[in-house]
N, C-alpha and C positions, 0 to 999 in steps of 0.2 A: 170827388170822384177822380179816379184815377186813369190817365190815357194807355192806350193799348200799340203796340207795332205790331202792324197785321203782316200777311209773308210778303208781301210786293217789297217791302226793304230790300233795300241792295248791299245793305254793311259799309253803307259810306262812313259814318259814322258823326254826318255833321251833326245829326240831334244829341249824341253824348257830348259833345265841345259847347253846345248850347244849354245841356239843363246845369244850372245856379246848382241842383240838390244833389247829384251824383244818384240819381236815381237810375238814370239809362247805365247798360256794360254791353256787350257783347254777348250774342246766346252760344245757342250751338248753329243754330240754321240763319238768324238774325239778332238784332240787335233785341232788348228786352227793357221793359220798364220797370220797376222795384214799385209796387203799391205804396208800399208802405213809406217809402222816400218820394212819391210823385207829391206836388203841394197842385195840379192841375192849374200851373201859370200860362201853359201853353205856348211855351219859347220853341219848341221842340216842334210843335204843328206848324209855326212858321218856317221853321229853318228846314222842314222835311223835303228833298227837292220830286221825291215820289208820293207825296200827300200819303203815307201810310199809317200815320200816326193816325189816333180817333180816341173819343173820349169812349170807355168801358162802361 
């Protein structure tokens, strides 16, 4: 299962320097996660300093 960035993101961008897979980029409004590159390790839930991240 793959985690989701909900809108409270601020485009810090710490969760992209922490995911291993290159799944996080940049959206239009926020950051975004790539399903299909998420492996749900959950580095990104830790390093979120807005808890915006969540599992989908």
């Amino acid at each position: 299962m793959a985690h989701k960035i909900d809108d409270t993101c601020i485009s810090c961008g710490i969760c992209e320097s922490e995911c291993e897979y290159d799944a996080i980029s940049p959206g239009d409004e926020y950051y975004e996660i790539d399903p299909e590159l998420c492996t749900d390790c959950g580095s990104c839930v830790a390093a979120c300093p807005t808890e915006s991240i969540h599992p989908e």
